[in-house]
KEKOL-189863 format. One record per residue: residue number from 1; residue in three letters; chain; y, z, x of N, C-alpha, C, O in turn. Coordinates in steps of 0.1 Angstrom, whole numbers, plus 5000, padded with zeros to 4 digits. Layout:
BEGIN
   k   r c nnorth  nup neast canorth caup caeast cnorth  cup ceast onorth  oup oeast
 NUM ALA A      Y    Z     X       Y    Z      X      Y    Z     X      Y    Z     X
...
//
This chain:
BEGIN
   k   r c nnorth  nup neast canorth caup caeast cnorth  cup ceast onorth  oup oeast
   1 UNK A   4322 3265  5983    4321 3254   5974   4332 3254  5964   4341 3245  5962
   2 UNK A   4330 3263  5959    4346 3264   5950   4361 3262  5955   4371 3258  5949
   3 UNK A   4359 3269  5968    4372 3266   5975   4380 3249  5979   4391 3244  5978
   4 UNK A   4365 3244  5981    4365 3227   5983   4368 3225  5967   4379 3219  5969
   5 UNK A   4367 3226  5955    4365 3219   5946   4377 3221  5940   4382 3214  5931
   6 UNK A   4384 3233  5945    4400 3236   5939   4409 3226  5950   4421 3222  5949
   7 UNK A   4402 3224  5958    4411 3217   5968   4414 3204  5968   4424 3199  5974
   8 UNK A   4400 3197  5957    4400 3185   5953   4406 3181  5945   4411 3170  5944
   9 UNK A   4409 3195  5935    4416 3190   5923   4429 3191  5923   4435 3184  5915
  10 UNK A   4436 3200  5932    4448 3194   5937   4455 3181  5945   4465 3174  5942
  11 UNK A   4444 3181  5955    4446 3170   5961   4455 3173  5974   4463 3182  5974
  12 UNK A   4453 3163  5985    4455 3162   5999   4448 3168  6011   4440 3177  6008
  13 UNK A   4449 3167  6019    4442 3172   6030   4443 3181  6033   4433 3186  6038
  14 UNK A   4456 3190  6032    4461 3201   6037   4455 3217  6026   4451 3228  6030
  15 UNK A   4457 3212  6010    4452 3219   6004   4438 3223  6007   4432 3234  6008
  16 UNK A   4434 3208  6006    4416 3214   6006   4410 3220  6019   4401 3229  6019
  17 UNK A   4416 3216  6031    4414 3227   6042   4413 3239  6040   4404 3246  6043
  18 UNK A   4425 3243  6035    4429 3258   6036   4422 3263  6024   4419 3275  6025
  19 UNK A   4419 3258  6016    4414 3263   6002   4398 3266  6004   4392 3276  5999
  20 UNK A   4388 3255  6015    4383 3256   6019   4382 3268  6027   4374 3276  6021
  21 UNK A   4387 3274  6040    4387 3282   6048   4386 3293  6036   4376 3300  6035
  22 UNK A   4393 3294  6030    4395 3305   6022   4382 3314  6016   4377 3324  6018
  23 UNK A   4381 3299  6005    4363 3301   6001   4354 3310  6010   4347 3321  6008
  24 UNK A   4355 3301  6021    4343 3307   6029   4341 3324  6034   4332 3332  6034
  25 UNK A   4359 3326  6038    4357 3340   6040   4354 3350  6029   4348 3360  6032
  26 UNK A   4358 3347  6016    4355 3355   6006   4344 3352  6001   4340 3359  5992
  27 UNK A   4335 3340  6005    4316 3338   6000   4313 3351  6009   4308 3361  6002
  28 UNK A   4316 3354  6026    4307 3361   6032   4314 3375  6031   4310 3382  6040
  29 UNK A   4321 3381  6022    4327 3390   6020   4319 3398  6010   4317 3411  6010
  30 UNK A   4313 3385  5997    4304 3388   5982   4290 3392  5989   4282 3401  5987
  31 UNK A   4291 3382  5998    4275 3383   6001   4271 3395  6011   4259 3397  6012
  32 UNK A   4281 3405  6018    4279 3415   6025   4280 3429  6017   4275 3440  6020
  33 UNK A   4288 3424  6002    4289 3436   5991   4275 3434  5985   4271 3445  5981
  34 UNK A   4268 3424  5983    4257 3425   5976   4243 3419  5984   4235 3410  5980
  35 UNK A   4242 3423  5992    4230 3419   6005   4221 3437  5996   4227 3446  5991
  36 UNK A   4204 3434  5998    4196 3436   5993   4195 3447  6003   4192 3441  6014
  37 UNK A   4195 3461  6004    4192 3472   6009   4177 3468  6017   4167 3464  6011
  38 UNK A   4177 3471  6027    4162 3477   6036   4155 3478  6032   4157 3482  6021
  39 UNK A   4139 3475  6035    4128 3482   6027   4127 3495  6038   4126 3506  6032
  40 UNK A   4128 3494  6047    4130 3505   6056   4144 3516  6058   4155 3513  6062
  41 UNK A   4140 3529  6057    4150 3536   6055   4160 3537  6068   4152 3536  6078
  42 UNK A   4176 3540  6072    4180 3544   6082   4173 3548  6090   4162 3552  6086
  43 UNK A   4176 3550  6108    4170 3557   6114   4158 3547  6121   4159 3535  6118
  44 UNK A   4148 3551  6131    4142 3540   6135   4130 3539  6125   4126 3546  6116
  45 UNK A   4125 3523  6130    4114 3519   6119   4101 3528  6124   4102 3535  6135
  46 UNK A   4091 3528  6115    4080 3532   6114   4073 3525  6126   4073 3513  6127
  47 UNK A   4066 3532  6137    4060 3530   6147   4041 3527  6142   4034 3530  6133
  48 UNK A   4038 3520  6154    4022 3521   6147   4019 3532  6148   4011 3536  6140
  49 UNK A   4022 3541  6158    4012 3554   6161   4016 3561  6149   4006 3567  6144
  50 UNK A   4030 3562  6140    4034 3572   6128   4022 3562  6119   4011 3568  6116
  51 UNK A   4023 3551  6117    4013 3541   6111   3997 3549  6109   3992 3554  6099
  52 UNK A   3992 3549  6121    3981 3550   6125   3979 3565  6120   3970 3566  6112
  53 UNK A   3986 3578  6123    3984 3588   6118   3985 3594  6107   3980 3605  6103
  54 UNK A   3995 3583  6097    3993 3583   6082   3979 3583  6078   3972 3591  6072
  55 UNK A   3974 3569  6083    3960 3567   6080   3951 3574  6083   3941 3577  6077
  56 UNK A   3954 3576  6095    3941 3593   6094   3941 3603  6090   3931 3611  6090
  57 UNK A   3953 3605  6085    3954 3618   6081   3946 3616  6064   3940 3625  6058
  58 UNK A   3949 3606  6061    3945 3604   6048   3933 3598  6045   3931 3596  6033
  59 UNK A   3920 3592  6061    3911 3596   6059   3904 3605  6062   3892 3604  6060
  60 UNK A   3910 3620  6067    3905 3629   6075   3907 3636  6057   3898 3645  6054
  61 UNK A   3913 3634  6049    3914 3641   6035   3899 3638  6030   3891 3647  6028
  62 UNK A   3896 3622  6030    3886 3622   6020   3870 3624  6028   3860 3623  6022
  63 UNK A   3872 3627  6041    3860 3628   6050   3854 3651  6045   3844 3656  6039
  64 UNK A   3867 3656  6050    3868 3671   6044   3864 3672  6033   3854 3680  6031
  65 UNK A   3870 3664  6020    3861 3669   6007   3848 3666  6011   3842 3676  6010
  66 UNK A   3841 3656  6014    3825 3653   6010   3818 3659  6015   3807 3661  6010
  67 UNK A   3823 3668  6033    3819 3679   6039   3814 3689  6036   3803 3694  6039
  68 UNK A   3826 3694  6025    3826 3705   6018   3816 3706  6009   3809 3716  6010
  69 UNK A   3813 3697  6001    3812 3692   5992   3798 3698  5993   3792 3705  5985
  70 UNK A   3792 3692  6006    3778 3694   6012   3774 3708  6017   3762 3713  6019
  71 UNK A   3787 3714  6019    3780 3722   6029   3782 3733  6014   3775 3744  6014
  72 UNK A   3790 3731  6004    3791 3745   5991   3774 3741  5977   3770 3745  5966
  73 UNK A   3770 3732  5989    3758 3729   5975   3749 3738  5973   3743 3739  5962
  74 UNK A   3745 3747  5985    3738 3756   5985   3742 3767  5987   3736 3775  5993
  75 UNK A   3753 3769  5982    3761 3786   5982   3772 3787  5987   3781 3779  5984
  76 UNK A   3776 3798  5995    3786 3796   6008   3789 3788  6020   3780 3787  6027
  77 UNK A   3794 3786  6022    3796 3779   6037   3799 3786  6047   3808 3794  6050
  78 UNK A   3790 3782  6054    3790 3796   6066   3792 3785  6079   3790 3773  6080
  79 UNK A   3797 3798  6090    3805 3792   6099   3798 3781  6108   3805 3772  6112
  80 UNK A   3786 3783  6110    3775 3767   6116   3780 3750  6111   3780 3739  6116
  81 UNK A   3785 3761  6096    3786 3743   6089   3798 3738  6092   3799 3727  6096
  82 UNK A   3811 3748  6091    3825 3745   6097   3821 3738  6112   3824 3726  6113
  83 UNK A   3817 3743  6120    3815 3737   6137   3808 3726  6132   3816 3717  6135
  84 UNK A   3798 3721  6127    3798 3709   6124   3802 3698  6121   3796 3687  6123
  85 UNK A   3815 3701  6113    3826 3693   6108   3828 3689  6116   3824 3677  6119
  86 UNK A   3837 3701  6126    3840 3698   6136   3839 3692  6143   3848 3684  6146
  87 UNK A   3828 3692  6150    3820 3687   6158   3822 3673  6155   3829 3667  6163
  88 UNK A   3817 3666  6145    3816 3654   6137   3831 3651  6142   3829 3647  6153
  89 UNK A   3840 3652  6140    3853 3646   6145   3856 3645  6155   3865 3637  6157
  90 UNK A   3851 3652  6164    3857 3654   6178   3848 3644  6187   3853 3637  6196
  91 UNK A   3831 3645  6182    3828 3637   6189   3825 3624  6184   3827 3614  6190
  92 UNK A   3819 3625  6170    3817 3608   6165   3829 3603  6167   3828 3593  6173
  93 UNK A   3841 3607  6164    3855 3600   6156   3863 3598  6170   3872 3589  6172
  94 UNK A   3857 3612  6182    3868 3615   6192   3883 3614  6186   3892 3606  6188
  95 UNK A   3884 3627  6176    3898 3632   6173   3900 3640  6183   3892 3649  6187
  96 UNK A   3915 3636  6188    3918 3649   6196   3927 3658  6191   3930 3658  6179
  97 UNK A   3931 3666  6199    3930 3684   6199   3945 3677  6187   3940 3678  6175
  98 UNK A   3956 3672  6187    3961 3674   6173   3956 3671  6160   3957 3677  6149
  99 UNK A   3949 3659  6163    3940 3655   6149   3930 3668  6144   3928 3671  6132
 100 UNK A   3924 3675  6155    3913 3683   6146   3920 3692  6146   3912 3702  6146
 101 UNK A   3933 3697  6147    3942 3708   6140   3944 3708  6127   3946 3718  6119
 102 UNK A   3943 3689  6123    3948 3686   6109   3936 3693  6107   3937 3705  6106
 103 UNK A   3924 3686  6108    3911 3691   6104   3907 3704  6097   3902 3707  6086
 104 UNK A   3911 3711  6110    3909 3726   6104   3918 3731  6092   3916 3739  6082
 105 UNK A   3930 3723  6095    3941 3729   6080   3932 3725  6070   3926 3734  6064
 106 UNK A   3931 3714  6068    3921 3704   6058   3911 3714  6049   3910 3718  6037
 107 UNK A   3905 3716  6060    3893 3724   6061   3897 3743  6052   3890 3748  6043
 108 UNK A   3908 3748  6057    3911 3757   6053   3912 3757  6040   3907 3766  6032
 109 UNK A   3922 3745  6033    3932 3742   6021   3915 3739  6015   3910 3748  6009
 110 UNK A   3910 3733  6017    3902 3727   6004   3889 3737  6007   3879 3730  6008
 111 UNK A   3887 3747  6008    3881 3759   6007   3885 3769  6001   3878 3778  5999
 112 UNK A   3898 3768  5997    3907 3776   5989   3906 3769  5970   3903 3774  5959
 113 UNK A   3911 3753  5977    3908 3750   5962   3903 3734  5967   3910 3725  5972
 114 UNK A   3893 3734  5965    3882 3723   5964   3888 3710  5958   3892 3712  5947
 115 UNK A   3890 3694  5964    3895 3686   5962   3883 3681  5951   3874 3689  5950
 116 UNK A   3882 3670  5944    3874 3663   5940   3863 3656  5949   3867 3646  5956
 117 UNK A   3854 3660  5949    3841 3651   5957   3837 3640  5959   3832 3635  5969
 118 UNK A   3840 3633  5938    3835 3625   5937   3844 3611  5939   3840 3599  5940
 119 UNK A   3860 3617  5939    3876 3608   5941   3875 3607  5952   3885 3599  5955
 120 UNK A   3869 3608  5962    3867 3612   5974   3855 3599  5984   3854 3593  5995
 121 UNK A   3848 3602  5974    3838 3591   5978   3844 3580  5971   3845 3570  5978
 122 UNK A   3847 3580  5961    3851 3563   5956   3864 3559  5965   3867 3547  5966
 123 UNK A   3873 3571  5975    3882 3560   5981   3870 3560  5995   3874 3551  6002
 124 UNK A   3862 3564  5999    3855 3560   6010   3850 3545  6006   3850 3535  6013
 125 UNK A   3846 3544  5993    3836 3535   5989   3845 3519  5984   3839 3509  5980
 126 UNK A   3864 3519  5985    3868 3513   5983   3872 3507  6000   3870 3495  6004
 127 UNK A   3878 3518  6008    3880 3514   6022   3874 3512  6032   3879 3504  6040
 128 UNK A   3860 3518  6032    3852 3520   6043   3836 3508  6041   3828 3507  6031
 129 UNK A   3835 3501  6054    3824 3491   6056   3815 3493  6050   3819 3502  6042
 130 UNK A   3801 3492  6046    3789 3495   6043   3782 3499  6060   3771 3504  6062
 131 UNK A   3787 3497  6066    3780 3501   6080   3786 3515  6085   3781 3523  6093
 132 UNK A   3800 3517  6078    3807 3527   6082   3803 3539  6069   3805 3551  6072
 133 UNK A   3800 3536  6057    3796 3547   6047   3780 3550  6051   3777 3561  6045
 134 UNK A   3769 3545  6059    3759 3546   6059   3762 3557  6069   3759 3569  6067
 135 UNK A   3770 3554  6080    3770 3566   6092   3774 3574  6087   3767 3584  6089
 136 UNK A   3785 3576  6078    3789 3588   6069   3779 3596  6060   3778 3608  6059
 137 UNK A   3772 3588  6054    3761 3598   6043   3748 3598  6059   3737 3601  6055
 138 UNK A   3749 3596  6069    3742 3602   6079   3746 3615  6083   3737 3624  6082
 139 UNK A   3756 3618  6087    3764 3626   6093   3767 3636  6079   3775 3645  6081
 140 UNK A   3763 3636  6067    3765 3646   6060   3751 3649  6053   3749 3659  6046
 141 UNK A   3740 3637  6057    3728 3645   6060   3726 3657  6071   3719 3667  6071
 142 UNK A   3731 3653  6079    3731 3664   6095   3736 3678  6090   3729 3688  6091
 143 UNK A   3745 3677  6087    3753 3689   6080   3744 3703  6070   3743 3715  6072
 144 UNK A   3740 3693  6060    3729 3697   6049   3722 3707  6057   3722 3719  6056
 145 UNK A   3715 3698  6068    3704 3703   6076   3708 3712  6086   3699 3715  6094
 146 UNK A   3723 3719  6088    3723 3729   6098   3714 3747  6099   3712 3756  6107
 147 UNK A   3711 3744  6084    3698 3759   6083   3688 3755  6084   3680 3764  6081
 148 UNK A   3680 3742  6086    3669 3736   6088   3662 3734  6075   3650 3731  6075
 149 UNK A   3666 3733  6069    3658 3723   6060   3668 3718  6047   3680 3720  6047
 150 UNK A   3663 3715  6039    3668 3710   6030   3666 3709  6016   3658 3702  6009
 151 UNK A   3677 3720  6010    3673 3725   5994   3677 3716  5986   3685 3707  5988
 152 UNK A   3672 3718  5975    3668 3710   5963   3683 3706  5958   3685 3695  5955
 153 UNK A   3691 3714  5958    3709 3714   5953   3716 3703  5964   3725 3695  5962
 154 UNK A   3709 3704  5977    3715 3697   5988   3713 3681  5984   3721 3672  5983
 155 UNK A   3699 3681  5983    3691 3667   5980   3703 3656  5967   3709 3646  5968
 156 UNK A   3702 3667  5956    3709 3663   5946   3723 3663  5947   3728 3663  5935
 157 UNK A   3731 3664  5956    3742 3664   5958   3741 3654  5967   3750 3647  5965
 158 UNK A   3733 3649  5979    3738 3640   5985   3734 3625  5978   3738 3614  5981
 159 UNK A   3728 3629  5971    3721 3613   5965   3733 3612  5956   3738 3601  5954
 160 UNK A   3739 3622  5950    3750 3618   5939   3762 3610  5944   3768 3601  5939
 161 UNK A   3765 3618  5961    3774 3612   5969   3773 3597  5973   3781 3587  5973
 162 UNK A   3760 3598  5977    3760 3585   5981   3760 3571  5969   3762 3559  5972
 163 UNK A   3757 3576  5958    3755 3567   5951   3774 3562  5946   3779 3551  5943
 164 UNK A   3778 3573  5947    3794 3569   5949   3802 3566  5960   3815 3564  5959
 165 UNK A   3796 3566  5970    3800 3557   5978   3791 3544  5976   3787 3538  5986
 166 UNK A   3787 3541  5965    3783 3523   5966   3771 3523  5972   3765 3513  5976
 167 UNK A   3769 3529  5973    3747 3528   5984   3737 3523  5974   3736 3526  5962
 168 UNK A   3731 3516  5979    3717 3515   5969   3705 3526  5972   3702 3533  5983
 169 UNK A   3699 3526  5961    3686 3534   5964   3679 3535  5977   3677 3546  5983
 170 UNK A   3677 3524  5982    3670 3513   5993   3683 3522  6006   3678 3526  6016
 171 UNK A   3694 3524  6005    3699 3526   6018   3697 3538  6017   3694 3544  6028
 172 UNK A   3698 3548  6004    3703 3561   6003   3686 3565  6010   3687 3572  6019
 173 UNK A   3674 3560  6006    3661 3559   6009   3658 3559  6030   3650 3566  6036
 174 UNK A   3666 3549  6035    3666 3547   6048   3671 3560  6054   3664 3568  6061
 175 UNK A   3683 3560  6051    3696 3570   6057   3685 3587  6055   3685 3595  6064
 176 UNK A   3677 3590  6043    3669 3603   6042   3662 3604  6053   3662 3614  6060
 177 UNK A   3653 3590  6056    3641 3588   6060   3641 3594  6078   3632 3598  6085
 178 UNK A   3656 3592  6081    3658 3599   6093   3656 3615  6095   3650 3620  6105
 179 UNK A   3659 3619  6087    3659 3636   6085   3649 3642  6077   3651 3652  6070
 180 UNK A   3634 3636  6078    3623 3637   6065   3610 3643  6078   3607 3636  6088
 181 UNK A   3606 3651  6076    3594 3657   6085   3582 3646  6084   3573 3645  6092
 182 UNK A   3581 3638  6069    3570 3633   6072   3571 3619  6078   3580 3610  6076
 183 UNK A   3558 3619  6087    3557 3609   6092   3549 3597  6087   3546 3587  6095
 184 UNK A   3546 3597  6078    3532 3586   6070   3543 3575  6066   3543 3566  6074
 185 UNK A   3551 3574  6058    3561 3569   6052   3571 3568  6059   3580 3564  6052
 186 UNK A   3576 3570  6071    3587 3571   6077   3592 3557  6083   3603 3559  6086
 187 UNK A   3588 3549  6085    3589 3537   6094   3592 3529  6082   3601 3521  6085
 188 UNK A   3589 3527  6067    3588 3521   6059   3602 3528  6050   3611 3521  6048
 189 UNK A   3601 3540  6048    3617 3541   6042   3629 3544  6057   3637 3554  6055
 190 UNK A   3630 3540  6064    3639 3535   6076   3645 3523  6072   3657 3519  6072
 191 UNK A   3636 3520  6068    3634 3499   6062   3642 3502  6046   3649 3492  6043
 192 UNK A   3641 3511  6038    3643 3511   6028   3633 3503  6017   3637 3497  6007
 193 UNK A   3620 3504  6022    3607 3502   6017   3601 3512  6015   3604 3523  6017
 194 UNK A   3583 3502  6003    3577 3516   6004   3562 3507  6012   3563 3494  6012
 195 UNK A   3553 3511  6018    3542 3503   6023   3538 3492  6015   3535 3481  6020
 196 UNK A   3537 3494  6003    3536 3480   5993   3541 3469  5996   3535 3458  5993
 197 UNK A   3553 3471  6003    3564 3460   6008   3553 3450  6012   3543 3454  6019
 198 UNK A   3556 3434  6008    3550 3421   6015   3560 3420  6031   3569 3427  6035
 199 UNK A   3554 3412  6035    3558 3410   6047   3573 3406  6044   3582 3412  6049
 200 UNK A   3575 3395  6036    3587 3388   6037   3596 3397  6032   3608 3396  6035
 201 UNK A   3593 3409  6022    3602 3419   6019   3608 3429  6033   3619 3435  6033
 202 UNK A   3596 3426  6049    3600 3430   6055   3609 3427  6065   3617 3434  6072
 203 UNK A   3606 3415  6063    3617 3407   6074   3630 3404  6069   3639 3401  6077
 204 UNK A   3632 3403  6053    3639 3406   6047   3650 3416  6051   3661 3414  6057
 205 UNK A   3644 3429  6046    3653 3444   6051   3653 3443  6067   3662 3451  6070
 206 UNK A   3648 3438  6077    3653 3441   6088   3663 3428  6091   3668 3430  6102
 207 UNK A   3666 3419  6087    3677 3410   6091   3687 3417  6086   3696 3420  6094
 208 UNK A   3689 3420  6071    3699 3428   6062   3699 3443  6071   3711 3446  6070
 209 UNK A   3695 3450  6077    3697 3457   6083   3704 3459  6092   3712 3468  6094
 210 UNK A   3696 3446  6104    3703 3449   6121   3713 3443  6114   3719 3440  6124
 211 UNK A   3719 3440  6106    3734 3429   6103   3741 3441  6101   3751 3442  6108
 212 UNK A   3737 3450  6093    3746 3457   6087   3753 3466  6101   3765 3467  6104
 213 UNK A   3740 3472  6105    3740 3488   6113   3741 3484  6127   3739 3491  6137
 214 UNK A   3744 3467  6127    3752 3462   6141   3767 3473  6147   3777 3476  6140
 215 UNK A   3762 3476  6163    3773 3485   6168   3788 3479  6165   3797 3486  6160
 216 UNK A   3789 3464  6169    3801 3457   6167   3808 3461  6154   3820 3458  6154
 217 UNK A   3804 3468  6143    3808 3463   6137   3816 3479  6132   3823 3476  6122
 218 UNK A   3816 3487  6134    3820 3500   6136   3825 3504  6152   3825 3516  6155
 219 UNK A   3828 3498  6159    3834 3496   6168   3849 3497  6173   3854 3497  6184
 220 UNK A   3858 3497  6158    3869 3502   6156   3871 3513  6154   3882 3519  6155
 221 UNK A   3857 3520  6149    3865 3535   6147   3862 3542  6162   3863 3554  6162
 222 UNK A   3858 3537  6174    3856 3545   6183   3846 3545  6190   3836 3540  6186
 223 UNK A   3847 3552  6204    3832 3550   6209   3821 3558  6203   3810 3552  6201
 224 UNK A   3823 3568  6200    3813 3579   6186   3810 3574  6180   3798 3574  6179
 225 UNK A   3818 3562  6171    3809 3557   6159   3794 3546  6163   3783 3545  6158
 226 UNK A   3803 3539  6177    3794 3530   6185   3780 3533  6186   3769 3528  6183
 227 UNK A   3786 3545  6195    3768 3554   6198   3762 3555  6182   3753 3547  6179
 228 UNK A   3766 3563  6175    3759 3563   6164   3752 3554  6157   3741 3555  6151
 229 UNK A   3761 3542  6159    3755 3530   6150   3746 3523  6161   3738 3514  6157
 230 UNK A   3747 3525  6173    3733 3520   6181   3721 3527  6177   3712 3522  6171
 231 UNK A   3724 3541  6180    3709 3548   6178   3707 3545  6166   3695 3545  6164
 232 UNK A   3715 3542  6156    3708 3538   6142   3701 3526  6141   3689 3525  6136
 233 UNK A   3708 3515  6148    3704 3500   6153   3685 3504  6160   3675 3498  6156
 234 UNK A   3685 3511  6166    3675 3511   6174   3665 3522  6172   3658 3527  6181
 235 UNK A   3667 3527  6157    3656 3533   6151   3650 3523  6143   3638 3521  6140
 236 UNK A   3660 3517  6139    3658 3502   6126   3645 3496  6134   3633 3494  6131
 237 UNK A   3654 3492  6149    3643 3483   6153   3628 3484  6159   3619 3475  6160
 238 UNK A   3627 3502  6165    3615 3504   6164   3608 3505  6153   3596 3501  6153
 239 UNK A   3614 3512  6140    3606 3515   6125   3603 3498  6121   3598 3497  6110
 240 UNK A   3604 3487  6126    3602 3473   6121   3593 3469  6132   3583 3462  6129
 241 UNK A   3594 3470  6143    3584 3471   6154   3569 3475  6153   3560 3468  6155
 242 UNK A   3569 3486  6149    3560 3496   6146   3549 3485  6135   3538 3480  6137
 243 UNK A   3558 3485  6124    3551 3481   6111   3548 3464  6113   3539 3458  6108
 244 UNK A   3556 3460  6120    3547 3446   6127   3534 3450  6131   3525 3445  6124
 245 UNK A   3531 3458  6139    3523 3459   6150   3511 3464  6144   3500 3459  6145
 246 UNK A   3516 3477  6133    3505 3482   6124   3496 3468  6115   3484 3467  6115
 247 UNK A   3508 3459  6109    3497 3448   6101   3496 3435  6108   3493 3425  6102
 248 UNK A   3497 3436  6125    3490 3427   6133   3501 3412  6128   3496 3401  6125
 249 UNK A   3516 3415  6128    3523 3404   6128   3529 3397  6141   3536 3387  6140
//
């Protein structure tokens, strides 16, 4: 543009051509000295799979602390509870054999020096579904429970967890009701009730339920999570079955 506008102001045909031509190669000359750097560095771009293993690696961080978290509430951590981590990855998540290498490093490092628990749950509780934190404070009830039963430090540590991953009373209530010997009350805190519950409170929690702890909807993390969230699906629906049947609905 400037090259045309000196070319005008001289005047003829011949000037403004060439003054033209001119311009132009020295526009794309400025514009090659000052073109805006990569957001991506030399070398090839970022692949999904490098993608993909960022992200697990940095949910396999905040899955380890809450592990931990559970299995140091009652003392040491003894090696049953490690294989259960384990376990928990390999088959709910189906991590394979490099991912639960991370695992185990994981595992090592934050037994040495303990991540934050509760930083840990608030990034589950910022990233992760409400259908996918219920399977999680499931699977760290499981854990609790690898010496058979369930001490008073465990109780209070998992209710603290879950309440930071965002759970209500009512889920943290359901999610126990799995792992609870008694049977009187069990069909009713499944429901995240107590028998008091009116009917419409019932039909209530089980639409809010099957919606939630629908397989579809955990489905992304894997066929493990799938199973999981069926059998959860289809505890819901017998514990709602049941209590129809009990008050003749």
């Amino acid at each position: 543009m400037l090259g045309l506008a000196l070319g005008l102001i001289i005047g003829g045909p011949l000037p403004i051509i060439l003054l033209t031509l001119v311009g132009t190669v020295l526009g794309h000359h400025v514009d090659g000295l000052n073109v805006l750097p990569s957001e991506v560095p030399p070398g090839e771009p970022l692949s999904r799979d490098s993608l993909d293993a960022s992200a697990q690696q940095h949910f396999a961080r905040h899955l380890c602390a809450l592990f931990l978290e559970v299995a140091r509430a009652d003392g040491e951590v003894i090696r049953d509870e490690v294989r259960v981590v384990r376990e928990y990855f390999a088959e709910e998540l189906r991590y394979g054999p490099e991912s639960l290498e991370l695992v185990r490093r994981l595992l090592k490092e934050f037994l040495e020096r303990p991540p934050s628990a509760d930083k840990a749950a608030a990034a589950c509780r910022d990233e992760m579904k409400i259908s996918e934190r219920l399977l999680l404070l499931d699977a760290l009830y499981e854990l609790a429970l690898v010496d058979g039963q369930l001490h008073r430090a465990e109780k209070d540590t998992l209710r603290r967890l879950a309440l930071a991953l965002g759970l209500s009373e009512e889920e943290l209530r359901s999610v126990a009701s799995r792992h609870s010997e008694d049977d009187g009350e069990r069909h009713y805190a499944r429901l995240g009730l107590t028998p008091e519950a009116s009917d419409a409170d019932l039909k209530r929690a089980w639409r809010q339920l099957a919606a939630t702890h629908h397989p579809d909807r955990v489905a992304h993390l894997g066929p493990g999570a799938a199973e999981q969230a069926s059998r959860r699906f289809q505890e819901i629906r017998e514990a709602y079955d049941e209590i129809r049947r009990l008050r003749g609905l």
